[in-house]
N, C-alpha and C positions, 0 to 999 in steps of 0.2 A: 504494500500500500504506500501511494504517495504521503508526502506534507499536503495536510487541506487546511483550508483557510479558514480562521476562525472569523468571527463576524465582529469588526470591531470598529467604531468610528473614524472615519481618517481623523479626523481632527486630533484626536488620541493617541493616532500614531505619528503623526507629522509631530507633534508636541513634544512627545514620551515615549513613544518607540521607534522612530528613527533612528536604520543604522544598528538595532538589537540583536544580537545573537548566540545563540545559546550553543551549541553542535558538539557533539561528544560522538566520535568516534568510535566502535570495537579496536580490540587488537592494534593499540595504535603503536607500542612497543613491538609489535611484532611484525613479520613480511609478509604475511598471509595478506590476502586481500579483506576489506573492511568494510562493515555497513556503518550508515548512520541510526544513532541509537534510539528507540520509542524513547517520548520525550522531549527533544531534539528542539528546539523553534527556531525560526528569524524572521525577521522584515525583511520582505522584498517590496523595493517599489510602492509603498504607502500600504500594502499587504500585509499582515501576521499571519505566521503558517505555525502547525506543530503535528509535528510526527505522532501520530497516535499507534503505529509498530514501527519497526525496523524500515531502512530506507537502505534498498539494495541499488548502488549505482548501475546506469547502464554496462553489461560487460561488454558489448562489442566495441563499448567506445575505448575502453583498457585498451582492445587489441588493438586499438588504430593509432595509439602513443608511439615514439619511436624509442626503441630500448636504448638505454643509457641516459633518458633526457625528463627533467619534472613536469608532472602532471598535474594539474590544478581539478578542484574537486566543484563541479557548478550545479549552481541550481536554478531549472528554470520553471517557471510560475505559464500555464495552462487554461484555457477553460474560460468562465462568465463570470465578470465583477463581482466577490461576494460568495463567490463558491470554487475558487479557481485548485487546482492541487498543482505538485510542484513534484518536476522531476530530478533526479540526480545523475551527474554524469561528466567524464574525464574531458578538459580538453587541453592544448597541446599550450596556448599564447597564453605568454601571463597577462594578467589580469591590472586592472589601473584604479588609482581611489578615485571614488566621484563625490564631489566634497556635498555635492546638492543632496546626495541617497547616503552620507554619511557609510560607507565603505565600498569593498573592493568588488568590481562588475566588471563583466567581460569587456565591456565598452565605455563612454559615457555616456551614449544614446542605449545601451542594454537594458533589457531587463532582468538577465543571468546573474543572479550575485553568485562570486567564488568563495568560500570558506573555509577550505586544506591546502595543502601540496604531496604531494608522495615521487620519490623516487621510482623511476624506473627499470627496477635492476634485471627484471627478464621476463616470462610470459606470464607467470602469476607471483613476484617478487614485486611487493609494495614496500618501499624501504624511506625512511626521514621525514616517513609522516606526521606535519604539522599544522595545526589548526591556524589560519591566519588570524591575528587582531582585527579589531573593529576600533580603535583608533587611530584618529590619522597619524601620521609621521613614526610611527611606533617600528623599529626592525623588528623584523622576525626573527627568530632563534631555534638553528635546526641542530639536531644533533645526529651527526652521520659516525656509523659506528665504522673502523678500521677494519675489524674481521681479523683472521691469522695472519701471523707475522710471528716469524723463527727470527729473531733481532739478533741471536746469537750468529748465525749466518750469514744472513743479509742486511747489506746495509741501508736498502732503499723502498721503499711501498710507496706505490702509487692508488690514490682513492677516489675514482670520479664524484664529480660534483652536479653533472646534469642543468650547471644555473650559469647564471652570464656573470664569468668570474669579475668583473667591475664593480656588480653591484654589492659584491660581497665587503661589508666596511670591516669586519674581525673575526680571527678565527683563531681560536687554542687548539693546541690538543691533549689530550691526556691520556697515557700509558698504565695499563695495568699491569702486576709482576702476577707471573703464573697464577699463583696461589693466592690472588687477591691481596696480599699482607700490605703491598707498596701501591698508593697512587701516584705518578709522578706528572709533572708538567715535561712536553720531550723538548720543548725551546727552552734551555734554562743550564746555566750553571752550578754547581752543589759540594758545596763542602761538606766533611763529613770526617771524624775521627783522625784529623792531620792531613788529610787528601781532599784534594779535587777533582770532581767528576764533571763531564760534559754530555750535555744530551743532544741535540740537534738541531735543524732547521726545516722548515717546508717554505716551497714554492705555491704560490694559486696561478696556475695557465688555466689558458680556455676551457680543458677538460677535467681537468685534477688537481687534486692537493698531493702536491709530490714531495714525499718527507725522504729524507737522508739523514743519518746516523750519522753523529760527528767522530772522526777518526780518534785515537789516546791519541797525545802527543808527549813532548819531553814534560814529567812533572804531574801529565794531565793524565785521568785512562777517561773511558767510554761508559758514561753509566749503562747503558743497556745493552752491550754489549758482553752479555752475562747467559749462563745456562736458565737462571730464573725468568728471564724471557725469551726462550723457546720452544716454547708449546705451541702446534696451533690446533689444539683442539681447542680453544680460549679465544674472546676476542681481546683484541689486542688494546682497547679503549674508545676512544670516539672523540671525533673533532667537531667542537663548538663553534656556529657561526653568526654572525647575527647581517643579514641580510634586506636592503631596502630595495624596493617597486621602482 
C-alpha cells in the first residue's frame, strides 16, 4: 500500500507542516534492500501523507541505477486533491532544495520530494543508506563502511564513493583493530610508551576515497601495519563524510 493523504487544511500545512518529514527506513544499517516503514509521513507539495503499512519502493527502478553510483529514494504524490496516494521509487539525478516547499524535490517545478540516498554496490546491494534532512543548508553525513582490508599486507584500499567528489566538504576515517579493542583515526600521528606511530593518508578522486598506509621511517614504524589488523573477515571501519547538494 501507498502513503495516502490525510485530509488536512492547506492552511495548516503551509503554516505548520511545511517541508515535514518523518521517514524511517528498515535495515538501514544493513545492504539488503529497504522498505519504508508503516508510520512513515511527509508533506509533499501542500499534501500530508502517512504510510498506514510498509512502503515497498519501485524494484524495476533499482534495476535501472547504474552500479557503483547513489540512488536517491522519491516520492511521488498521484491521484485527486484530497485523496491522492504516493509512490516510492529510485532515481539516478540528485535532487535540489526548493526553499518555496521547504526541502529537497526532484526539481523546482517537481512534485517528487527525495528523502534517502543509498549506494549502489551491485544488483540487490543497498549500501550508505541515508535519510536526507529537511533543513536547508544542513550536510549530510554518510557513513561508508571500508569492508576487508589485510593492512598487514597491503598498503593501499580503494573505496568508491558513487557522489560528485567536490561536493564532499569532510571526510574521516576510522580503523578498527581485529578484535574490536582499538578504534583508531588512520590520518593521525600517535605517540605511545616512548614511540611514535604513523597512520596514513586518503585521497577523494572522482570515484574513490583512496587511502595509503604511511610507510615506518627512521625513529617512526606504521601503526597498522600490524598482524592485529589483518583479518578480513572484519570490517575494517568506515569513512565519515559530510556532504552538500
Amino acid at each position: 500500500m501507498a502513503f495516502s493523504q490525510l485530509a488536512t487544511g492547506i492552511s495548516v500545512i503551509a503554516s505548520g507542516l511545511k517541508g515535514y518529514q518523518a521517514i524511517s527506513l528498515s535495515d538501514i544499517t544493513l545492504t539488503t534492500a529497504s522498505v519504508i516503514e508503516a508510520g512513515s509521513a511527509v508533506e509533499i507539495g501542500n499534501a500530508f501523507f502517512l504510510a498506514g503499512t510498509t512502503v515497498t519502493p519501485n524494484a524495476s527502478s533499482w534495476t535501472a541505477i547504474t552500479t557503483a553510483t547513489t540512488a536517491f529514494l522519491a516520492l511521488t504524490p498521484s491521484g485527486t486533491a484530497g485523496s491522492q496516494v504516493v509512490t516510492a521509487a529510485w532515481q539516478a539525478d540528485e535532487p535540489v532544495w526548493v526553499t518555496s516547499k521547504c526541502g529537497y524535490y526532484a526539481s523546482a517545478a517537481s512534485v517528487t520530494r527525495i528523502v534517502a540516498l543509498a549506494y549502489k554496490a551491485g544488483t540487490a546491494s543497498y549500501r550508505n543508506k541515508t535519510i536526507l534532512p529537511n533543513v536547508q543548508g544542513k550536510s549530510i553525513e554518510i557513513n561508508i563502511p571500508i569492508d576487508d582490508w589485510n593492512m598487514d599486507t597491503t598498503i593501499n584500499k580503494n573505496v568508491a564513493h558513487g557522489l560528485t567528489n567536490t561536493k564532499i566538504k569532510s571526510c574521516d576515517v576510522i580503523i578498527y583493530q581485529d578484535d574490536g579493542a582499538n578504534v583508531k583515526p588512520f590520518v593521525m600521528t600517535y605517540y605511545t610508551a616512548g614511540s611514535w606511530y604513523v597512520g596514513g593518508n586518503v585521497n577523494v578522486n572522482t570515484s574513490n576515497f583512496a587511502m595509503v598506509m604511511s610507510s615506518a621511517a627512521t625513529g617512526i614504524s606504521a601503526l597498522f601495519d600490524s598482524a592485529s589488523y589483518a583479518s578480513t573477515a572484519v570490517n575494517r571501519g568506515y569513512i565519515i563524510l559530510t556532504y552538500d547538494f
